[in-house]
C-alpha positions in Angstrom: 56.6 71.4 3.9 57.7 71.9 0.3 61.2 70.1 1.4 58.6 67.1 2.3 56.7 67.3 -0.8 60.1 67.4 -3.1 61.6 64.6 -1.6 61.1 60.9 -2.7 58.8 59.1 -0.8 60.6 56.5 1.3 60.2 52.9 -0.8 57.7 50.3 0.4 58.8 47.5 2.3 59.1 44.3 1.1 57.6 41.4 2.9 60.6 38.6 2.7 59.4 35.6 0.0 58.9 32.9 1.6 60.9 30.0 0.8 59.9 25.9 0.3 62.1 25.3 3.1 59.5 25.6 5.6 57.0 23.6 4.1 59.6 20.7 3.3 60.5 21.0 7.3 57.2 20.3 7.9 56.6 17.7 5.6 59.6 15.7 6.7 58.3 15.8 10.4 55.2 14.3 9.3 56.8 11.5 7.3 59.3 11.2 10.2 56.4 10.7 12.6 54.8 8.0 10.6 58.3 6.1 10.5 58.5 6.4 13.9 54.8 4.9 14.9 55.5 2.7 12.2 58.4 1.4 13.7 56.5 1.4 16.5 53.9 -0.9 16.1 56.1 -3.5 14.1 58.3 -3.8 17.8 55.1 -3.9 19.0 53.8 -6.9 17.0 57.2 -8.4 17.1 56.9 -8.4 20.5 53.9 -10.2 20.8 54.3 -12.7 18.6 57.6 -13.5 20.3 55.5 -13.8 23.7 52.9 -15.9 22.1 55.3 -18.1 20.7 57.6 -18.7 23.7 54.0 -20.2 25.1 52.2 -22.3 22.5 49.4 -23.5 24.9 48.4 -20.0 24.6 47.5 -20.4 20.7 46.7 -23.8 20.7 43.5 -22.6 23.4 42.8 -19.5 21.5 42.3 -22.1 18.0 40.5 -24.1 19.7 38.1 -21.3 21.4 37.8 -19.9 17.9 36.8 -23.2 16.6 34.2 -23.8 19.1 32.6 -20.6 18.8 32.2 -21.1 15.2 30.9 -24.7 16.3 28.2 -22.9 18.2 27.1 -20.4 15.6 27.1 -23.5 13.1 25.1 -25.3 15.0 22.6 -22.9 16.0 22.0 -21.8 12.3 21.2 -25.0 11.7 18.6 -25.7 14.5 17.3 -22.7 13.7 16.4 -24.0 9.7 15.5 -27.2 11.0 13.2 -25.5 13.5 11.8 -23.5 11.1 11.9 -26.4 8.3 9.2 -28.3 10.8 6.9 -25.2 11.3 6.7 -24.8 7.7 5.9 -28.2 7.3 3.0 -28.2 10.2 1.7 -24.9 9.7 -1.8 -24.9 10.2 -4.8 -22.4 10.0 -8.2 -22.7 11.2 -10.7 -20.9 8.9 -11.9 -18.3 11.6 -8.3 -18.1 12.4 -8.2 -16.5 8.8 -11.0 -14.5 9.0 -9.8 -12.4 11.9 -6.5 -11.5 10.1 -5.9 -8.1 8.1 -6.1 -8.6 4.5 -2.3 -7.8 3.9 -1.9 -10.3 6.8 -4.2 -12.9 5.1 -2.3 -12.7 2.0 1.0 -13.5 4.0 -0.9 -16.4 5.2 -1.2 -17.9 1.4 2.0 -17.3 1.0 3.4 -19.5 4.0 0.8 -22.4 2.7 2.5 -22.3 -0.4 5.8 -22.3 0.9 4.8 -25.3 2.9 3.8 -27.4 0.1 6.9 -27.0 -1.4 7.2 -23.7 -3.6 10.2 -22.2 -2.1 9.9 -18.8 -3.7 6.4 -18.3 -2.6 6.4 -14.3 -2.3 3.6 -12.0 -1.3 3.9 -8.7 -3.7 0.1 -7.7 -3.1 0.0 -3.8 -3.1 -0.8 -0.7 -5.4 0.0 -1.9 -8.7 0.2 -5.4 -8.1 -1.9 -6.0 -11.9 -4.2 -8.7 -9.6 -1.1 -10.6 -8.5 -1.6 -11.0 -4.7 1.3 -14.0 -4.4 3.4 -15.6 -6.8 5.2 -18.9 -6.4 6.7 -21.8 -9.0 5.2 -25.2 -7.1 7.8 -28.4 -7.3 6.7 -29.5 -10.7 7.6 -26.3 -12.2 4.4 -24.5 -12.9 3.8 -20.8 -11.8 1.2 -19.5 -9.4 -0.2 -16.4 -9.5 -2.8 -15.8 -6.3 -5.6 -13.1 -6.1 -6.4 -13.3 -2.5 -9.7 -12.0 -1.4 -10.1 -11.2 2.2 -13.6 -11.0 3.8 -13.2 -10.0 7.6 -17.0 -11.2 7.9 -16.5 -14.7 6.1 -19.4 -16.1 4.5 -21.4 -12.8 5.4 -19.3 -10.6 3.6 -19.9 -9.5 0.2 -19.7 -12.1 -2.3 -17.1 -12.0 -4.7 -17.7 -11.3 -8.7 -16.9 -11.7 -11.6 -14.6 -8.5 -11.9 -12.1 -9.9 -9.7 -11.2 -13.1 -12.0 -11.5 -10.4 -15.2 -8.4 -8.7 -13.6 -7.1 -11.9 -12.9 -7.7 -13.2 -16.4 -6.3 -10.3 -18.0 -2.9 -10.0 -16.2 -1.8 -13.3 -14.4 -0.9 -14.8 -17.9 0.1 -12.3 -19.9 2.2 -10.0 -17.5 3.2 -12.5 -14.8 3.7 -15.7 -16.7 1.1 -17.2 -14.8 0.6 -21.3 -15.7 -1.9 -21.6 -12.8 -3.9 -18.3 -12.2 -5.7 -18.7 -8.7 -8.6 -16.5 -6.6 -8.1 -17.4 -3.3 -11.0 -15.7 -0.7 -12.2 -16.7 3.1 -15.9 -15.9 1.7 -18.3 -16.9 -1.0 -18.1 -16.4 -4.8 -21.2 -15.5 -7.4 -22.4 -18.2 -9.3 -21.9 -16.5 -12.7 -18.0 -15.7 -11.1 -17.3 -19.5 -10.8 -18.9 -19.6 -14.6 -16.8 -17.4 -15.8 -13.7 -19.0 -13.7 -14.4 -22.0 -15.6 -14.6 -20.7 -19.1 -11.3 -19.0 -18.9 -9.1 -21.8 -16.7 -9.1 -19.5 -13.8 -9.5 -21.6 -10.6 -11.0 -20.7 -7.7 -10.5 -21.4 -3.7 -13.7 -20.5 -2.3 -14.1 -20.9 1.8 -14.6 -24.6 2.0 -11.3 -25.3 -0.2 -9.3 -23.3 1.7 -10.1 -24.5 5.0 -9.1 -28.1 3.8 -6.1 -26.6 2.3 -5.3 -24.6 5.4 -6.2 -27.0 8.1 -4.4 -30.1 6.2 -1.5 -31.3 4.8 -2.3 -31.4 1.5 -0.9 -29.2 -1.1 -3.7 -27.0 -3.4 -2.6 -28.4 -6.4 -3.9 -31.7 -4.9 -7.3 -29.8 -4.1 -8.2 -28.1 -7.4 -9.2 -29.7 -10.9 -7.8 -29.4 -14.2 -4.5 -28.1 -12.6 -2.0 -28.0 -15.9 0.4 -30.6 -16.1 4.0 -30.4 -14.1 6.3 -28.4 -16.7 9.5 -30.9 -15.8 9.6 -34.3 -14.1 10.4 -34.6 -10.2 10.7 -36.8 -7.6 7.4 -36.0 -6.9 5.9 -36.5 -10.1 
């Protein structure tokens, strides 16, 4: 025992360092590998091309397949905006046809009539926080829209509309929409103090009759309404 604890303690082995060698080894069979499929695939293209060319019919047919699919798709984007060109143009609504939609559905609808008489941005952005802009749309001659649309699933039984609605409208359509024709559009009836008021403050109104002669004709609603400002820069149509 005391000769065990006087000698030395036998030294600790050392593990052996590893060296780069095997990570370079490694490395180089990766790069190797992607040479190799490299190469690979070039013979294989090569090859290919080779075939295709020692038979031209081959890509002469597969041009002209390529060129008649495109055809196709051409041609069937285009009857497809021609298709929908002509429904815009005819769209109709009866009134009670109105009456029976959903309000956010009804709103949609004034946008499409104004997109049929020619405002091409016609957008419905009705919603929380709309600041009493239902749709907005620039008409042909330039001027800007702004719609309040107010739905009554009951038509001329439902509740009238007031004067509270066209203050909203007065108070945002020009001054935070830009608004050079500020418009209430509803399926029902509006007060007589609401039309007053409409007409003091160059608000115009689309009560039930005017919107069924707008909806059921062909007739754009700057055509239907009085004292419309004048267009803001000259068209064909003006």
């Amino acid at each position: 025992m005391s000769a065990r604890r006087g000698g030395r303690r036998p030294a600790p082995r050392r593990r052996p360092r590893r060296t780069g060698r095997g990570r370079r080894s490694r490395a180089d069979d990766r790069l190797t590998g992607l040479v190799v499929a490299a190469a690979l695939g070039l013979a294989l293209v090569v090859t290919v091309v080779d075939w295709l060319l020692a038979r031209p019919w081959l890509l002469a047919l597969g041009a002209v397949l390529a060129v008649g699919v495109l055809a196709v798709r051409f041609h069937r984007a285009r009857q497809r905006a021609r298709w929908e060109a002509v429904r815009v143009r005819g769209l109709r609504y009866a009134v009670a046809e109105l009456d029976a939609l959903h309000h956010t559905r009804f709103e949609d609808a004034v946008r499409e009539l104004m997109a049929r008489d020619g405002c091409r941005d016609a957008v419905r952005v009705g919603g929380g926080g709309d600041l009493g802009a239902d749709v907005k749309a620039t008409d042909p001659f330039g001027r800007r829209w702004v719609i309040q649309c107010k739905h009554r699933r009951d038509g001329l039984a439902g509740s009238a509309v007031g004067t509270p609605a066209l203050q909203v409208l007065n108070g945002t359509a020009r001054q935070e929409h830009g608004a050079d024709v500020a418009v209430l559009v509803t399926n029902g009836r509006v007060t007589a103090p609401a039309v007053a008021f409409a007409e003091r403050q160059r608000l115009h109104v689309v009560d039930r009759h005017t919107l069924a002669a707008w909806a059921a004709g062909s007739r754009p609603l700057w055509e239907l309404l009085h004292a419309v400002p004048p267009p803001r820069r000259p068209t064909a149509l003006s």
